[in-house]
N, C-alpha and C positions, 0 to 999 in steps of 0.2 A: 321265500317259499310260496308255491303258488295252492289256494284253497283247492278244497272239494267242488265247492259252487265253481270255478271256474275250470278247475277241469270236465267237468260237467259240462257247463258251457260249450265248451272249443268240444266238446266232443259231440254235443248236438249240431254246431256248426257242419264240423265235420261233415257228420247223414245228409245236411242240409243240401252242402256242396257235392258231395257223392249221387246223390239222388239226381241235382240237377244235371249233374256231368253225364251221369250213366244215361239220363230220359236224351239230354242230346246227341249222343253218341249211339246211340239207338234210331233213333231221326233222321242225323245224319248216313248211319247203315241202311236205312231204307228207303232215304232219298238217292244214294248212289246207285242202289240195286235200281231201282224205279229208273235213275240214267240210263245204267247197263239193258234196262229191256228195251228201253229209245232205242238206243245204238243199233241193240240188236236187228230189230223188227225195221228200222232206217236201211240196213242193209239186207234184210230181206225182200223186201220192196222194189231196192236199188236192181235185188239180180234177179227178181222177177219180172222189171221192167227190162234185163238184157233178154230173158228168154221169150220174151214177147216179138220183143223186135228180131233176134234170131229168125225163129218161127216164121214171122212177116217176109224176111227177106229171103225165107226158105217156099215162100208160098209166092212169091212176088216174080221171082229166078223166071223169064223165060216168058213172061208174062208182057205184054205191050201196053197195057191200060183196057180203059176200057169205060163204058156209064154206069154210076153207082146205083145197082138195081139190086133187088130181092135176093139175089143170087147170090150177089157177093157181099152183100150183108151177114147171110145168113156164113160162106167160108172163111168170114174173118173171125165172126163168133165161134166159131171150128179151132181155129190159129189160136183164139187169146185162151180157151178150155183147155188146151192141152197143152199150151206155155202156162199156163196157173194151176193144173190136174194138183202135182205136186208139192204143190206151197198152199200150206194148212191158213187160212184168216186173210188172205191178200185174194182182192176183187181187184179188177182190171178191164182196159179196153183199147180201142183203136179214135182216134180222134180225128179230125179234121177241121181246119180252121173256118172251110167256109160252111161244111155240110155238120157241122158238131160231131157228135157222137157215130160213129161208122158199126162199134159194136162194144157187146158188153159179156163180161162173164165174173161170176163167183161159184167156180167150182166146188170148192169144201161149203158151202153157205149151210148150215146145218139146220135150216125153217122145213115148213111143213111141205118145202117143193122146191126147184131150183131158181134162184131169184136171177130175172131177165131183163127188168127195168132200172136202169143209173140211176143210182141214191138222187134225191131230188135236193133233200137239204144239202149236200155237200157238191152240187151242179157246178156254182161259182165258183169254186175251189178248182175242180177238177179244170175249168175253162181256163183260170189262171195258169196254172202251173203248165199244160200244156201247148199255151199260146207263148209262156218265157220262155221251154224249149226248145218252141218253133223259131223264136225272135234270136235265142244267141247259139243255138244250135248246138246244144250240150244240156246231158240234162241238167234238171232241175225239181225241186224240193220245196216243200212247204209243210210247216208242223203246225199243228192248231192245238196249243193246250188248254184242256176242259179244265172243269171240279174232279172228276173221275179218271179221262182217260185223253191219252193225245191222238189225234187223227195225224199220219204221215201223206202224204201223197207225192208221187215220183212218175216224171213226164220224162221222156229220149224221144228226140227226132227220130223219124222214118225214111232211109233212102228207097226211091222206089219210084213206078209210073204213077202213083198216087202224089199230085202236090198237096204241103200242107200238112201233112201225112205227122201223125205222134204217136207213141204205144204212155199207155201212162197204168200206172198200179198204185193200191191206196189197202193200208191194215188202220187197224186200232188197237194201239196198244193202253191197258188199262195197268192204273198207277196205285187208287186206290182202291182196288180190291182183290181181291185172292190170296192166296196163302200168306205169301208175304208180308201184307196190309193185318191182315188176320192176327199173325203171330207179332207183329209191331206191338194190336192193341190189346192184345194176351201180356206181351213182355211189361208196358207201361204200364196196364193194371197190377200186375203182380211187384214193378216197383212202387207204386203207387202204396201199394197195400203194404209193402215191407221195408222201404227205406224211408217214408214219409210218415206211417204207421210206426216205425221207433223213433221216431223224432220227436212225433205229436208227446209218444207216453213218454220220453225221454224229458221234453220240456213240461210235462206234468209231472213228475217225478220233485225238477227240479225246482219247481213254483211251489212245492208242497213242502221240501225240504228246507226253502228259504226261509216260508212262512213261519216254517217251526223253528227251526233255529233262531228266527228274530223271534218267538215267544221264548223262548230260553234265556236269549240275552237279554229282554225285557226284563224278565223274572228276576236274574242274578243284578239287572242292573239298580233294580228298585230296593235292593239290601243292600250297595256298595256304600253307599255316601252316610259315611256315619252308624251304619249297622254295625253292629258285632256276629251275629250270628249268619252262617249261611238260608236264604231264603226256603222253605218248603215247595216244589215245581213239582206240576202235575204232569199227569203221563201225555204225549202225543200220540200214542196208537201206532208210532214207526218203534219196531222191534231195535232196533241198532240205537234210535236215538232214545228210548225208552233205558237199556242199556245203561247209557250217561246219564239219564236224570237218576236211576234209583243207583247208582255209583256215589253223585253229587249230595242225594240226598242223605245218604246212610254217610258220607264224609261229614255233611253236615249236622247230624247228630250226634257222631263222633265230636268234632269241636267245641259244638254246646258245652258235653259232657265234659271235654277238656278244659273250657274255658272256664266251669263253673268250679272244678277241681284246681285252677291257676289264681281264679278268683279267692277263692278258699286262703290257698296258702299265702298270697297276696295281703290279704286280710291280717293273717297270723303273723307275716311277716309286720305288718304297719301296726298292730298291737304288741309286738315286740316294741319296735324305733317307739312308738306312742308311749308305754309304760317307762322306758329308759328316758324318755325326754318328760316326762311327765314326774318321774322322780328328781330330775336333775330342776326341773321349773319348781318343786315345791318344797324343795331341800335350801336352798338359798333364802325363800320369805322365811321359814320357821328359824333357820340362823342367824337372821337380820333379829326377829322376834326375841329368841332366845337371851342374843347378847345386850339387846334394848331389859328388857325384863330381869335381868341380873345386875347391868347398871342403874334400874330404879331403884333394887332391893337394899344395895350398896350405899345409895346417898339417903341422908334427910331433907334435900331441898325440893321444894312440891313442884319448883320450875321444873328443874331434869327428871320432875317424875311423869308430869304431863305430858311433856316431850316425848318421852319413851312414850307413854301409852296413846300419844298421838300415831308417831311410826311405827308400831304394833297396828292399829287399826288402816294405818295404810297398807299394810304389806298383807294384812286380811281380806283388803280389798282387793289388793292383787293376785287372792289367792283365789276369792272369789269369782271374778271375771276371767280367770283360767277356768275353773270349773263348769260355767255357763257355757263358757267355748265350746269344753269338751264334747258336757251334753249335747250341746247342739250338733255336734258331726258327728256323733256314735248314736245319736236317738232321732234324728230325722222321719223316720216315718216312711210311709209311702206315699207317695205325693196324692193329693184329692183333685183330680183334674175337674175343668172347668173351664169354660169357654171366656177367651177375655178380650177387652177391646183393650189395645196395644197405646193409645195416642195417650188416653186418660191414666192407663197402669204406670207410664211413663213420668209423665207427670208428675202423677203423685207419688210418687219414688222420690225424686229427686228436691221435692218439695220439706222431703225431711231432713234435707241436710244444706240446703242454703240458707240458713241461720251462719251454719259453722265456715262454710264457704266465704259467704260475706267477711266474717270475723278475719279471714287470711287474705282478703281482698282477691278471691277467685270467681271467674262467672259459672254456673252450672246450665248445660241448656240440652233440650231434646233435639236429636239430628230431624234433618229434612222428613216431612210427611211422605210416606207412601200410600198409592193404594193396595189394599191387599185383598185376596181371592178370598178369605172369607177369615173368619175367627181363629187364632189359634189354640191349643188345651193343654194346661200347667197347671201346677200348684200355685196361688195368686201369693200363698204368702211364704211360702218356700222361696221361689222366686225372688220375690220382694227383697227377703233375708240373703241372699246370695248378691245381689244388687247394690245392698245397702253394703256388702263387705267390699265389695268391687270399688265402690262410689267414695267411702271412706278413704281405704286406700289413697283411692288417687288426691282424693284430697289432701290428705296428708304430705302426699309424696311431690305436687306440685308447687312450687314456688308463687308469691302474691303475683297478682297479674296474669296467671296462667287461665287456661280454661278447661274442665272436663265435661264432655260430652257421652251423651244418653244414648243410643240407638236400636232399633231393631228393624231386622233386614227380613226379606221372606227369598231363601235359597231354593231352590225346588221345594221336596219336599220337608226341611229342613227349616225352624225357627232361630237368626243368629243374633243371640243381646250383645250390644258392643258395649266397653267403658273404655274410654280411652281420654289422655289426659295430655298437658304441654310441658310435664317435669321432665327431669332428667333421666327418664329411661330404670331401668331392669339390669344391676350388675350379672355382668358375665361370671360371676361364682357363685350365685345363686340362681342362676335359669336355669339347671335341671333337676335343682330341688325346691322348687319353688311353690309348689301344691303340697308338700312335704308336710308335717306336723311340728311344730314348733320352727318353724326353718322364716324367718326375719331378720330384714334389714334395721329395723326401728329399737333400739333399747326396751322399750315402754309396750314393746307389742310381745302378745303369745305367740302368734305366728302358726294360728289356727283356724284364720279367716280365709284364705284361700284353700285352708284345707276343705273348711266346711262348703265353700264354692263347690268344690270339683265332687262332692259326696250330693249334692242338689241337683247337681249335672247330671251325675250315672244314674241318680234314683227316675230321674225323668228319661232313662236309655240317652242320654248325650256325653257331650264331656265340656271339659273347660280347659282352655288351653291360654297362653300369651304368645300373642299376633304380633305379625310383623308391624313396624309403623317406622317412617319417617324421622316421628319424633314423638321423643314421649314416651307411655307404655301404652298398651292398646289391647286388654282384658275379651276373650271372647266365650259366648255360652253357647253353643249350638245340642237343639234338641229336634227331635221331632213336632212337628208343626201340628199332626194331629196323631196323638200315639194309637195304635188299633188295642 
């Protein structure tokens, strides 16, 4: 399915290619027309210069020659006036190859008097085309195109007692100017202004539309990775897209409110499972106790009395260390954030448990050094305590020889503690209740260490999950790297 943004697009194209198509076909309209007046005005020339020579050969009839004097200067200028009376923009005359010019006329000449003297700039012209005339004995043609306008000029032989003899006639026709030219640059300004002019705001529309929408996706995308709530996004000032953000936002109030109502019963639900697992973990030490304390009261031998109140103080101790658990994941606190430097926190973390490591012949060690963009902010000893449950663990669960490893990683904006270990992995009937309250692999464990992990986690807005790995098990924390 294809976007907004690109329909957009292909539709600014569109005006792009329309605008262009129409400016040249407009162009090309008024350069055909600009032919058609050639043509035209070519052939008015053409029968200008028949009614010249007509005329000559109407004035010439009966006539033997004669010397070219005043006289018949002046009745050949008579001949070309009234062969040209008729034809509106066509000057014309009588030619001759040895004597030039015999006579001249521009009847319609529309100046301040009638023009008598042969154009001087257009002399060698008029010499040319009259002398090819002369040489192939047909007429002939010559077009001179200007910036503005094309000069034509049209020579025919003369039969007659005159040798040498040509009629020739000459217009200008103009190309770029006059109505035509006019309304060309009427028609381009007005596409100019409207197929080019919705293009412009069309491609601002859509530069603006972009920008916004990337602040939107920016916004949503800065709460996806590890958020729970939807982000709060400000208005952009487009009505339509304004729309979607207060839709987005008022959903995401809604969720809050939802989530915090899911949290709730969530809660009720795991002090349900907690109370039934918590009865079930403290009902077995008091009946260990009970039947030790009734078999001391039975005998007189002080050995099985010692005994007994030996495994009575162990099973109080068992009962103890559930309790400490408990507190610890129901009374957490709200984390005291503080700015901490990762290399040293590391360290000494795991400094509190290679005693016990050693003792099962395991190595413990910090992953690879990063640089990091700057400080991140925890609870130093929330943390620590989630850490030390993590690091145990592994301890416990890895075979001598094995190694668990320390990490922390910088995700975006995201802080990730790794534990991860080379035992034998995380059974498959216990990975989806494994954060769970009392839920253990180990006889001797409460199975409230990873509970209290994943309660350090949410109090810091993260969570704690078990990672993929290779081998092994592979514990991860991810929180906010710096929480606002």
């Amino acid at each position: 399915m294809r976007s907004l943004r690109s329909r957009l697009l292909a539709l600014w194209i569109m005006l792009v290619v329309s605008g262009a198509a129409t400016g040249y076909l407009l162009f090309e309209s008024f350069r055909q027309t600009s032919n058609a007046r050639v043509a035209r005005s070519e052939e008015l020339v053409a029968r200008a210069c028949r009614d010249v020579a007509d005329r000559y050969q109407f004035f010439v009839s009966g006539w033997g020659g004669g010397p070219i004097d005043g006289r018949l200067r002046r009745d050949l200028i008579t001949v070309v006036q009234t062969a040209l009376s008729g034809t509106t923009g066509v000057e014309g005359g009588i030619w001759q190859a040895d004597s030039g010019s015999l006579a001249y006329a521009f009847p319609s000449y529309e100046g301040t008097g009638p023009k008598t003297d042969l154009p001087a700039a257009e002399e060698s012209t008029i010499r040319e085309v009259n002398a090819e005339a002369l040489r192939s004995g047909r007429p002939a043609v010559i077009r001179q195109a200007g910036r503005s306008q094309v000069l034509i000029v049209q020579a025919c032989p003369l039969r007659g007692p005159l040798p040498g003899a040509t009629a020739w006639t000459m217009t200008r026709t103009f190309t770029a100017e006059g109505p035509a030219y006019n309304q060309l640059l009427a028609g381009l300004a007005v596409l100019a202004l409207t197929i080019f002019g919705s293009a412009a705001w069309l491609a601002r529309v859509l530069v603006s539309w972009s920008r916004k929408i990337a602040l939107i996706e920016g916004a949503l995308g800065k709460g996806t990775s590890g958020a729970t709530d939807l982000p709060t996004m400000p208005r952009t000032g487009e009505q339509e897209l304004d729309r979607l953000v207060d839709a987005l936002n008022l959903t995401g109030e809604r969720l809050a409110r939802e989530r915090q109502r899911a949290t709730a019963a969530e809660r009720l639900a795991a002090v349900g499972r907690l109370s039934a697992g918590l009865a079930h973990e403290i009902r077995n030490p008091i009946a260990a106790m009970r039947l030790k304390a009734e078999n001391a009261l039975a005998t007189n031998e002080d050995a099985r009395k010692t005994k007994a109140l030996e495994a009575i103080l162990q099973q109080v101790g068992r009962l103890d260390a559930l309790l400490r658990d408990l507190l610890a994941m129901t009374q957490g606190g709200e984390p005291k954030l503080a700015d901490v430097e990762l290399t040293p926190f590391l360290k000494n973390t795991i400094e509190n448990h290679r005693e016990v490591a050693s003792a099962k012949g395991l190595s413990l060690r910090v992953g690879d050094h990063q640089q990091y963009p700057s400080l991140p902010r925890f609870d130093r000893s929330q943390m620590q305590r989630a850490l030390d449950n993590l690091i145990l663990n592994a301890v416990q669960n890895t075979p001598a020889g094995g190694c668990v490893t320390v990490e922390a990683l910088h995700q975006g904006e995201h802080l990730l503690l790794r534990v991860s270990d080379t035992g034998p992995g995380v059974g498959e009937d216990v990975r989806d209740r494994l954060f769970e309250p009392f839920v253990t692999a180990r006889p001797d464990g409460t199975g409230l260490g990873l509970a209290i992990v994943r309660e350090i986690a949410r109090a810091h807005r993260g969570n704690a999950r078990l990672a993929a790995s290779p081998c092994g098990a592979s514990f991860e924390i991810e929180v906010p790297w710096r929480p606002s």
